[in-house]
C-alpha positions as CSV (number, residue, x, y, z in Angstrom):
1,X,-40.7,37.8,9.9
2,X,-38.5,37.3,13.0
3,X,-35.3,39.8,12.9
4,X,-33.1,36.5,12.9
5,X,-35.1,35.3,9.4
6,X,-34.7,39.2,8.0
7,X,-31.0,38.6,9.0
8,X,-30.4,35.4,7.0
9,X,-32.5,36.8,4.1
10,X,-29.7,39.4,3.4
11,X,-27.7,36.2,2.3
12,X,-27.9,34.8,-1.2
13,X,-26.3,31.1,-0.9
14,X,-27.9,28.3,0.8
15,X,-24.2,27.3,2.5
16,X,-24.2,31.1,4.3
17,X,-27.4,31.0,5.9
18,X,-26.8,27.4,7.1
19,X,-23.4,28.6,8.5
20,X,-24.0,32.2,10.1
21,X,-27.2,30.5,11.5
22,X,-25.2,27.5,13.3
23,X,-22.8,30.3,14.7
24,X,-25.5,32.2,16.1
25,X,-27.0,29.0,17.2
26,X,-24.3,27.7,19.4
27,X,-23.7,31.6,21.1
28,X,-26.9,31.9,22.3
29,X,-25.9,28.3,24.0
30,X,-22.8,29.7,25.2
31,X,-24.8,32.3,27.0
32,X,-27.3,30.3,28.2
33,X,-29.9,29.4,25.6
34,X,-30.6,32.9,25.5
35,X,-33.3,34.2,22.6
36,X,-32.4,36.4,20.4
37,X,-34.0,39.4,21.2
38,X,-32.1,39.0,24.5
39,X,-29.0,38.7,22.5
40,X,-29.9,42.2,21.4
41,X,-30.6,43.7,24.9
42,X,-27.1,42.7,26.3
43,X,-25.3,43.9,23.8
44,X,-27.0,47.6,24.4
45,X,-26.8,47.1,27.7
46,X,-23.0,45.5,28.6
47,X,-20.3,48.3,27.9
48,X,-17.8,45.1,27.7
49,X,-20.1,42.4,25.2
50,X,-17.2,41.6,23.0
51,X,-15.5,39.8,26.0
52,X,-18.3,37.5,25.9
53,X,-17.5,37.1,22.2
54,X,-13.4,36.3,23.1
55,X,-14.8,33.8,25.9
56,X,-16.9,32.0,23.1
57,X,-13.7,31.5,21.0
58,X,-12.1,29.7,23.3
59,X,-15.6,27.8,24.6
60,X,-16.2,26.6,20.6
61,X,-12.8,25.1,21.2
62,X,-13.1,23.2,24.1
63,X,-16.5,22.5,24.3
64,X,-17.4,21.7,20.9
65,X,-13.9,20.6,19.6
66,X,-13.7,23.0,17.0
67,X,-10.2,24.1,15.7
68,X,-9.2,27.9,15.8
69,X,-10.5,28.2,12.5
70,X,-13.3,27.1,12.1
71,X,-14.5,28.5,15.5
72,X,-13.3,32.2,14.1
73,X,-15.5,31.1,11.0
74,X,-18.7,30.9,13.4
75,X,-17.6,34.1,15.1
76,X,-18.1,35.8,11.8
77,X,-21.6,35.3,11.2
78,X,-21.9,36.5,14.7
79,X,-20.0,39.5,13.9
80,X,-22.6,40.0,10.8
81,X,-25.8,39.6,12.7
82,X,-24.9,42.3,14.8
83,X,-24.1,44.8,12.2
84,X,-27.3,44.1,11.0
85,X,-29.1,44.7,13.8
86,X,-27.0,48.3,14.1
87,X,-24.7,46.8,17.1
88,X,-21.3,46.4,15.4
89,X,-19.1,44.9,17.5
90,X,-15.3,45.7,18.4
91,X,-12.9,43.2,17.5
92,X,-10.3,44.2,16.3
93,X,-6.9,42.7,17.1
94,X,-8.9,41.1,19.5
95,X,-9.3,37.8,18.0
96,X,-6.6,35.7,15.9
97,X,-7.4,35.9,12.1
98,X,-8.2,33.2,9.6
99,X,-4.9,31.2,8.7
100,X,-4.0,28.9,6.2
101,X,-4.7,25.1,7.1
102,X,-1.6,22.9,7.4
103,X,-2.7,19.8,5.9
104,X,-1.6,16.1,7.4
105,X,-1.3,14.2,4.4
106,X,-0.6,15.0,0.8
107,X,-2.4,12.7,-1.6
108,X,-0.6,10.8,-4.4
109,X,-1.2,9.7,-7.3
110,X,-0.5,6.4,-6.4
111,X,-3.4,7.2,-3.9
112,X,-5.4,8.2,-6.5
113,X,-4.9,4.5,-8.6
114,X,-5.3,2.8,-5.1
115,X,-9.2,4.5,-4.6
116,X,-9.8,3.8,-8.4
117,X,-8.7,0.5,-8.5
118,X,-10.1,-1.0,-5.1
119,X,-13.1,0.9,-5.6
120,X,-16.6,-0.2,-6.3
121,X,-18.6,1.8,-9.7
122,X,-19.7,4.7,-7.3
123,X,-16.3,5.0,-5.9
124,X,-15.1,4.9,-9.5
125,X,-17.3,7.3,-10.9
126,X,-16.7,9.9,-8.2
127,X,-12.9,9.6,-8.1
128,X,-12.5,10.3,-12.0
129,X,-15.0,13.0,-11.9
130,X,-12.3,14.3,-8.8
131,X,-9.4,13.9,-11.4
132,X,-11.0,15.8,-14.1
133,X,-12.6,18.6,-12.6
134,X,-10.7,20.1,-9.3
135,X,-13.8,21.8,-8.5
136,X,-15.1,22.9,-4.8
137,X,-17.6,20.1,-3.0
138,X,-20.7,22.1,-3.5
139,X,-19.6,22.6,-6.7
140,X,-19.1,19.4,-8.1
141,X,-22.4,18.2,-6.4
142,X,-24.3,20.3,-9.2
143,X,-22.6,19.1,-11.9
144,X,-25.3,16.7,-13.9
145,X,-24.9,13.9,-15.7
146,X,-26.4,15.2,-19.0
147,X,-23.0,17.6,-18.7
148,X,-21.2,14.9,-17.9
149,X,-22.0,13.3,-21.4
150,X,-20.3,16.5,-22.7
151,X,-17.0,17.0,-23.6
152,X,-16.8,20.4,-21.8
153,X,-18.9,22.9,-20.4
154,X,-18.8,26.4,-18.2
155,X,-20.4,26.3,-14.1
156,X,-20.2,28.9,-11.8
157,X,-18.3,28.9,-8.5
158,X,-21.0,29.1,-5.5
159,X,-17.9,30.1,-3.6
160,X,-16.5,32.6,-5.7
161,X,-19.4,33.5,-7.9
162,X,-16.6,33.5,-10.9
163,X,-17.3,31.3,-13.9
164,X,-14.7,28.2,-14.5
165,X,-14.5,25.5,-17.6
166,X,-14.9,21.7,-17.1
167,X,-13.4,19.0,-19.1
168,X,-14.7,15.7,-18.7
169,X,-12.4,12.8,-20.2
170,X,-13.9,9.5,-21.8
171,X,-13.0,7.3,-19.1
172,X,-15.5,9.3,-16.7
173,X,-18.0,9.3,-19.5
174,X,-18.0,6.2,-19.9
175,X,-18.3,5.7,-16.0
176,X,-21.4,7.5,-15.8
177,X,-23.0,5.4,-18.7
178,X,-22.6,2.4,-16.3
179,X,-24.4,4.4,-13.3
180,X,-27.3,5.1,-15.0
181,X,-30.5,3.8,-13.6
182,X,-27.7,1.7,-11.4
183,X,-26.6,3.3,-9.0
184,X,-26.6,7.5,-7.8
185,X,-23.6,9.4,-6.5
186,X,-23.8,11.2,-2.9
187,X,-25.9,14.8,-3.6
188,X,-24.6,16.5,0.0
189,X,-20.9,16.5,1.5
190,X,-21.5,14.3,3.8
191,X,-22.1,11.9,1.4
192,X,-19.2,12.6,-0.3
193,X,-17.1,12.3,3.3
194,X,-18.6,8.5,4.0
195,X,-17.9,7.5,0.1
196,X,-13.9,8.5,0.6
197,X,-13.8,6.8,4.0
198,X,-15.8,3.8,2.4
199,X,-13.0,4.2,-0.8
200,X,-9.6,4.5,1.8
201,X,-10.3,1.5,3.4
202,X,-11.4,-0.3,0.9
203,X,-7.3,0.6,-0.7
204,X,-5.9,0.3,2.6
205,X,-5.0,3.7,2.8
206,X,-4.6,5.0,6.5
207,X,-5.0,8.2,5.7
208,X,-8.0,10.4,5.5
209,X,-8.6,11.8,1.9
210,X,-11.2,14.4,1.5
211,X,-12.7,16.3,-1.5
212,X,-10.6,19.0,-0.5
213,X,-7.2,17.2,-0.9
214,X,-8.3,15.4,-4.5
215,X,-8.5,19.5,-5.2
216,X,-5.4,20.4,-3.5
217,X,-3.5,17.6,-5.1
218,X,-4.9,18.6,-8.9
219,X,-3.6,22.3,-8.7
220,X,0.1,21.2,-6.8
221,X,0.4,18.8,-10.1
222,X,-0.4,21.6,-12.6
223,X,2.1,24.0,-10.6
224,X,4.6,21.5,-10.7
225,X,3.8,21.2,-14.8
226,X,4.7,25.1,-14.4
227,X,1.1,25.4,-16.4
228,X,0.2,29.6,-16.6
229,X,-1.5,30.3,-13.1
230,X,-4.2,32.3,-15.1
231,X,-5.1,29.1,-16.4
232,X,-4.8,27.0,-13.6
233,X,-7.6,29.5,-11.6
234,X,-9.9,29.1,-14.3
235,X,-9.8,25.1,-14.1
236,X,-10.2,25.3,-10.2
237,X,-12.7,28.3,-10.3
238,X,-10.8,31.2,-8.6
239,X,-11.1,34.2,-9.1
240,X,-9.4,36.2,-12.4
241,X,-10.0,39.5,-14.0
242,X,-13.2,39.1,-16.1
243,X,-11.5,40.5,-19.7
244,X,-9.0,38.0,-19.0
245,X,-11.4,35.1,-18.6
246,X,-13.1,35.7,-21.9
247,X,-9.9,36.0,-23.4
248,X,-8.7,32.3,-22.1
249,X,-12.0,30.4,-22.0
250,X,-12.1,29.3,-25.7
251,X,-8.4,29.0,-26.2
252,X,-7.1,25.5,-27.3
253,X,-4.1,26.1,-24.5
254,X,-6.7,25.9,-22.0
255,X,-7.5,22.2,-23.2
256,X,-3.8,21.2,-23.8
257,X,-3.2,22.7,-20.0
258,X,-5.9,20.4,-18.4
259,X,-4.8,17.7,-20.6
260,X,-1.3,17.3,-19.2
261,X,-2.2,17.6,-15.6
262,X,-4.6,14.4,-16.3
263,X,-1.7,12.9,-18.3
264,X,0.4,13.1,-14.7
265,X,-2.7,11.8,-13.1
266,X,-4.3,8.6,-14.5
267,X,-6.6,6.1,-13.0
268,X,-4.5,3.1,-13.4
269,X,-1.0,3.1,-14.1
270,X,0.1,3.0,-17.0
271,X,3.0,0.4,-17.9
272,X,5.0,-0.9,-21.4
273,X,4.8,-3.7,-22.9
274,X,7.7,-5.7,-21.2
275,X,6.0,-4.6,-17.4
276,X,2.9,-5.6,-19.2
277,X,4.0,-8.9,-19.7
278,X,5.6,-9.2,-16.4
279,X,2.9,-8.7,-14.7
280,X,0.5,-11.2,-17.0
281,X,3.4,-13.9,-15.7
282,X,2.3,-12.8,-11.9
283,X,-0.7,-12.7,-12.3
284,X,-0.3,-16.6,-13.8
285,X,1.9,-17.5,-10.6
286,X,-0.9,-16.1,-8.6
287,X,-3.0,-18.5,-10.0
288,X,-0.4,-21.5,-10.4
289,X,-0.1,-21.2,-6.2
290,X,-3.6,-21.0,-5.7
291,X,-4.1,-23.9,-7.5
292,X,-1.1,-25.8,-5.7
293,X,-2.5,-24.7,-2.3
294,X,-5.7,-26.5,-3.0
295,X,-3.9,-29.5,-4.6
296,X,-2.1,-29.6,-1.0
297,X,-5.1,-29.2,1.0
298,X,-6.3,-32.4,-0.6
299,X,-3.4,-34.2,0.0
300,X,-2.6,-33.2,3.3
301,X,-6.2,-34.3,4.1
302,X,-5.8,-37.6,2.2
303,X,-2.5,-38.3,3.9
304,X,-4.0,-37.7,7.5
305,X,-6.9,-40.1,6.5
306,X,-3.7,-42.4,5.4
307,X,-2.2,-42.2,9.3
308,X,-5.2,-42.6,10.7
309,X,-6.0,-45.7,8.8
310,X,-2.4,-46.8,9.2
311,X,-2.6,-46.4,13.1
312,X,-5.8,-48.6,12.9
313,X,-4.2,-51.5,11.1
314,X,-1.0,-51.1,13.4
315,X,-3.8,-51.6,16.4
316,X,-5.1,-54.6,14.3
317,X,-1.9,-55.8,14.0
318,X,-0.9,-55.5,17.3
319,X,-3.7,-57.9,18.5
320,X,-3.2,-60.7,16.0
321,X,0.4,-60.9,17.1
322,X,-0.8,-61.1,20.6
323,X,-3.2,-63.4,19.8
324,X,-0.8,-65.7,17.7
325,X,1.7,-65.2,20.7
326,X,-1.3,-66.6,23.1
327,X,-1.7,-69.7,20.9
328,X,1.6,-70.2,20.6
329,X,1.8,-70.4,24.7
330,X,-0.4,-72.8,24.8
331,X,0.1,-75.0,22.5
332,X,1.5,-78.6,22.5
333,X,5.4,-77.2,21.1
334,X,7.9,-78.0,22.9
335,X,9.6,-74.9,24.8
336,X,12.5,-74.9,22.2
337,X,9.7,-75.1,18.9
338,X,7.7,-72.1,20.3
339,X,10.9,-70.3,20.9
340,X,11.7,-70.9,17.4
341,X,8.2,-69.5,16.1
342,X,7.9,-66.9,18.1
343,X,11.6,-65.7,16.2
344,X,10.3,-66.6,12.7
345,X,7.2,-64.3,13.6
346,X,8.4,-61.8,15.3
347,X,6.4,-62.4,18.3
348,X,7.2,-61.4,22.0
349,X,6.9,-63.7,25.0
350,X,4.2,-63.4,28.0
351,X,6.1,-62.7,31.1
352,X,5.7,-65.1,34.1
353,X,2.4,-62.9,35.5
354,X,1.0,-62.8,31.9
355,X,1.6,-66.6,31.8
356,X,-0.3,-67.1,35.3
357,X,-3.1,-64.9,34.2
358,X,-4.0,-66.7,31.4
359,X,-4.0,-69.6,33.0
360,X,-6.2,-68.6,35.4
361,X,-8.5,-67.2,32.2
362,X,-8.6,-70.8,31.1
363,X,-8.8,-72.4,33.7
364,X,-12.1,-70.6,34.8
365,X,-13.6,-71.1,31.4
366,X,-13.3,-74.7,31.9
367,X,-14.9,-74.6,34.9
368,X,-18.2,-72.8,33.6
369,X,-17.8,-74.4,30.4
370,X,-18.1,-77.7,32.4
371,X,-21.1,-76.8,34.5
372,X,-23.7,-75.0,31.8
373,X,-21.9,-76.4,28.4
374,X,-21.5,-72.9,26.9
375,X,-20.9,-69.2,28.0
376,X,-23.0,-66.3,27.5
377,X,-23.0,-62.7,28.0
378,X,-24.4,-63.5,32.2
379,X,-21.4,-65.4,32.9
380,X,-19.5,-62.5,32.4
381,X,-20.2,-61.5,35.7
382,X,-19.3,-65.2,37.3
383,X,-16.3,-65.2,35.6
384,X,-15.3,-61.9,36.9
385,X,-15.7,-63.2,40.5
386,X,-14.2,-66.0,40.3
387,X,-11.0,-64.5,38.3
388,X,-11.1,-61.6,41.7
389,X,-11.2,-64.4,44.3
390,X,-8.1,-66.3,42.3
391,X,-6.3,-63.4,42.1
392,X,-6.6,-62.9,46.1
393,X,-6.3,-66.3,47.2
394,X,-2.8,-66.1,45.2
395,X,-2.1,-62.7,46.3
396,X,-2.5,-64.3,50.1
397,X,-0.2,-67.2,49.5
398,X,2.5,-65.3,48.4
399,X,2.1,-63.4,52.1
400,X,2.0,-66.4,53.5
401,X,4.8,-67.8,51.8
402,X,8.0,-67.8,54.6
């Protein structure tokens, strides 16, 4: 066994060793990817090693991104492998301490209702077990669900190593009865992190929720119920004086305590009769529009068919009376009886070109008619040549003309 495995040894829970070993980790990359029996020789052999340490502070939080914190955190299992090993080191008011985290956002219960009700059966399931037990991550990951089927039940704190009571309500009960053989909650935090991103966006909720906030939110609500703080540490698994726990662990109180904070907090929100009704009525107008909306897709569709169609027979149109109006040029009326028809029917007159051009028309088809009898598609082509070579010939008397 390695001195670094007889290190981690000395710890109990799984969360420490992970933890002390990614601080040690990342100094040893600070200094170079050193080994850690090197880490050992510096630090008998450099009079000034905890500068190294200070440096490494400020390198976790500009190199890896880490806030104060959390870098301070790794610098602690640092500090405890070396007073393992014999080397203590000399920190003291040399480093900032460990100071409470400002949270961004504060969590509502109207937050709460949003995850719930936007939320798919895992989502669900997770977010009432949240509500009913304000326990720590790893914490709530152990809980089973053969203790979920239970209306309460003791677990001890990994954190704390104190022993805490658990209520479960029927709605998460009967949440859990759906899961099974279904679908399975997260079993590490980082599953838990993905399935609150996955539940904010899914409620539109901008903000990031964590496990820790659903927590934070649970004991601000029973503080604000001014519920005995001896109580409220038992529900949230902090620490209290061990006669006092087994005084307060099978009291009703205990019961009626968690029961009003859940009251403050429900799943969905929770209306009378007349809102009740209110909202059935919306819920019908919803419907109503939706059904209007497609009614006026339809008709919006059928009345563009109807222009289209309309625009077609105006085209249609158009050409008969143009046609009529040909016929009625020339025909055997007198100039004063085609005047007179062309008023009754609405029709315009050719102008003096049109007139010409027509004539021209006929005249050409008389000619071809004359020679072959009939006209086919080939003549086309004749009659175009010959209707070009009137047009210039008429074109070059009008030049000519004095």
């Amino acid at each position: 066994m390695t001195l670094e495995e007889e290190w981690l040894a000395s710890f109990l829970a799984d969360s420490t060793k992970d933890h002390h070993t990614r601080g040690l980790r990342y100094f040893k990359e600070f200094l170079g990817n050193v080994t850690t029996e090197r880490l050992v020789e510096m630090k008998k052999e450099e009079r000034t090693f905890e500068t190294r340490v200070i440096m490494f502070y400020k390198w976790l939080q500009e190199t890896k991104g880490h806030t104060g914190n959390t870098a301070r955190s790794y610098i602690i299992g640092v500090q405890s492998f070396f007073s393992y090993v014999g080397l203590p080191l000399r920190l003291k008011r040399k480093l900032p301490k460990l100071h409470m985290k400002l949270e961004g956002y504060r969590p509502t219960s109207e937050d709460i209702q949003k995850l719930y009700k936007y939320g798919d059966l895992q989502i669900k399931a997770w977010v009432a077990l949240s509500r009913d037990c304000p326990a720590r991550i790893s914490d709530l990951l152990k809980i089973t669900p053969k203790q979920i089927q239970q209306e309460d039940f003791l677990i001890k704190s990994q954190k704390e190593n104190v022993v805490g009571k658990v209520y479960i309500s029927e709605e998460t009960q009967g949440l859990f009865k759906m899961l099974e053989g279904k679908v399975t909650l997260p079993t590490t935090q980082r599953g838990v992190d993905k399935l609150l991103q996955r539940a904010c966006k899914n409620a539109g909720i901008p903000h990031k929720i964590n496990q820790h906030l659903l927590r934070k939110l649970w004991i601000s609500t029973a503080t604000n119920l001014n519920i005995n703080q001896v109580i409220i540490k038992i529900l949230s698994f902090k620490t209290v004086p061990e006669d006092v726990l087994t005084y307060f662990l099978d009291r009703e109180d205990l019961r009626n305590a968690w029961q009003r904070v859940i009251d403050v907090l429900p799943l969905e929100p929770r209306t009378n009769n007349r809102v009740g009704d209110i909202e059935k009525t919306v819920d019908v107008l919803k419907e109503t529009l939706t059904t209007l909306e497609k009614d006026n897709m339809v008709f919006k569709t059928r009345i563009d068919n109807l222009q289209s169609n309309t625009m077609k027979l105006e085209d249609r149109l158009n050409d008969i009376g143009d046609l009529l109006a040909y016929n009625i040029e020339f025909s055997d009326y007198t100039e004063k009886e085609k005047e007179a028809v062309r008023k009754r029917f609405n029709l315009r007159e050719f102008s003096e070109q049109e007139k010409q051009l027509m004539k021209d028309y006929e005249e050409i088809s008389m000619e071809l008619q004359k020679e072959k009898g009939y006209l086919d598609e080939k003549d086309m082509v004749e009659f175009k040549k010959r209707f070009k070579a009137k047009l210039k010939k008429r074109e070059k008397a009008k030049k000519d003309r004095p």
